[in-house]
Residue, then its C-alpha position, 0 to 999 in steps of 0.5 A: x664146234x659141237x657138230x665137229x665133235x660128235x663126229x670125232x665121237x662117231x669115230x671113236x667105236x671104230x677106231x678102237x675096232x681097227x686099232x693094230x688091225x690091216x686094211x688093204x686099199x686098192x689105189x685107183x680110178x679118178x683118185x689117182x688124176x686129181x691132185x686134191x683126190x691125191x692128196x686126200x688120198x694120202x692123208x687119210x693114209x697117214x691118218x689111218x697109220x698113226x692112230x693105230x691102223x695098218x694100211x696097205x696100199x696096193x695100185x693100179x695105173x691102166x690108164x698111165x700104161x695106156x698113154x705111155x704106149x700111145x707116146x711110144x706108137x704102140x697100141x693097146x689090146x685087150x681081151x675081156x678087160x685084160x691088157x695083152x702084154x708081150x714082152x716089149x709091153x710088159x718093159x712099159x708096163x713094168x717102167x709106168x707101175x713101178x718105176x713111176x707110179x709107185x714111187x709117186x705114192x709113196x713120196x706123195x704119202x710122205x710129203x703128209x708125214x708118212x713113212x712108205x715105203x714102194x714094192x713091187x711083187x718082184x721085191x723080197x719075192x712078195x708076189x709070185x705069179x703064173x700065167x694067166x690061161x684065159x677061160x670062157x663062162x663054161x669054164x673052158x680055155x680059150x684060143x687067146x694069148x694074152x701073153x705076160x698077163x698073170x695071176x697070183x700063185x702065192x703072197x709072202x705074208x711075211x715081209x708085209x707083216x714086217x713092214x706093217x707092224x713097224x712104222x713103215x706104209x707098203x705100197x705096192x705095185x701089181x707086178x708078180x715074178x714067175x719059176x720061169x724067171x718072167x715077170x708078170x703083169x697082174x690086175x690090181x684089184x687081184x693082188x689086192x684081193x689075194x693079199x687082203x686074204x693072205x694077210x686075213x685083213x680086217x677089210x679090203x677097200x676096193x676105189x671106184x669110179x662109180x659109187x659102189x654095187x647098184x640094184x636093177x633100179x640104179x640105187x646103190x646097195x649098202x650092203x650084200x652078203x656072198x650069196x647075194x653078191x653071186x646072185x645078183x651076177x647070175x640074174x645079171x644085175x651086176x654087169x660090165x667091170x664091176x662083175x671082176x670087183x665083186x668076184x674079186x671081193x668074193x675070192x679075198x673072202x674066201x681067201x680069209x679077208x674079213x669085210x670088203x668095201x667097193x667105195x667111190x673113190x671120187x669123193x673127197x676122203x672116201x677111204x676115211x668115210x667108209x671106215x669111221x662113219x656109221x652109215x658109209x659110203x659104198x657097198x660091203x660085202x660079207x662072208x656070211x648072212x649078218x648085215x652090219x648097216 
């Protein structure tokens, strides 16, 4: 009983710290399989809301779209890690995030006493978005076509910070809407990156399938600043998907995000261990050269 209250009194400082602040989640991974990943999941959202915290929850759902269109005979292509998406994927893709996936969340974090409410960036004009034109190292276009794939051109903060500060949970789908009139299929970790920045949220939580950034020797980094982050892509220690995360991190902090944290999302509760825990779980990322841990 006493070990349970110390931890209730570790979790204190940063309760206070986070109190009426917003956190951004990036929902996704093998957090979104299990089912007692889900619902942990769901609780530590709700828990987050009622002792004063803002969540919001931004998702992805790659490998949901994949079956979709493998049950549809229609086979999935990618370039550098982007779906191509023409106009009859883009129909699935639309179908499976925000038809389906959303409102699961959203109805999963109010089975735990939550009030969510889903989105998708089409909703209220919360994302708008542009073609994504594809680029190699130097910087140049690429021949490709990826066709409805997009990147964000803007956030209208405002319809967020009036859920927010009610007692609603947004969660929203990675779907943006263009001046032409298209709809867009973006990557969730960078509509979560530009929300976080646009918000100036206090953290952005980013879930992985791997326990966080790891140096050369496959031990795991606790924390790193933004010019650490960009060395360790140039010397190539970072490699495959999680060179996009830490970019990633790196935008939403320049973007005005205060801290972003690339955490585990296999571990039961990673969302409340990360925040409220002195030591944590994953790997943060700073804007500046002062560690916290």
């Amino acid at each position: 009983m006493v070990e349970k209250a110390n931890i209730l009194v570790e979790a204190l400082p940063y309760i206070r710290r986070f109190y009426q602040k917003t956190i951004v989640i990036k929902y996704g991974g093998h957090a979104m399989e299990s089912e007692d990943l889900k619902e942990c999941f769901a609780k530590d959202i709700v828990l987050m809301k009622y002792i004063g915290i803002n969540p919001v929850v931004v998702h992805g759902g790659g490998p949901q779209i994949g079956e979709m269109l493998r049950r549809l005979g229609k086979k999935s292509e990618f370039h550098r890690g982007m779906r191509i998406t023409d106009a009859e994927t883009m129909e699935v893709v639309e179908m499976v995030l925000a038809g389906k996936i959303n409102k699961e969340i959203a109805a999963l974090i109010n089975r735990q006493g939550g009030f969510a409410i889903g989105l998708s960036g089409k909703d209220g004009r919360l994302i708008e978005a542009r073609k994504l034109l594809m680029r190699d190292e130097a910087g140049e276009a690429e021949a490709v076509d990826t066709g409805l794939v997009g990147e964000v051109a803007r956030i209208n903060v405002e319809i967020l910070k009036t859920l927010s500060q009610s007692d609603m949970i947004p969660v929203i789908a990675p779907i943006g809407f263009g001046e032409d009139g298209q709809t867009y299929n973006i990557n969730a970790d960078l509509v979560a990156g530009a929300i976080a920045g646009a918000l100036r949220a206090d953290k952005l939580l980013l879930m992985t399938d791997v326990p966080g950034v790891l140096d050369g020797q496959g031990s795991l980094i606790s924390s790193m600043t933004v010019d650490e982050a960009e060395e360790a892509m140039r010397n190539q220690t970072l490699s495959g998907g999680m060179i996009p995360k830490v970019q990633c991190a790196i935008d939403a902090l320049e973007a005005g995000a205060a801290k972003v944290h690339i955490i585990d999302g296999r571990f039961p509760h990673a969302i409340l261990l990360e925040m409220f825990t002195d030591a944590g779980i994953g790997t943060e990322i700073l804007a500046n050269s002062e560690k916290t841990r």
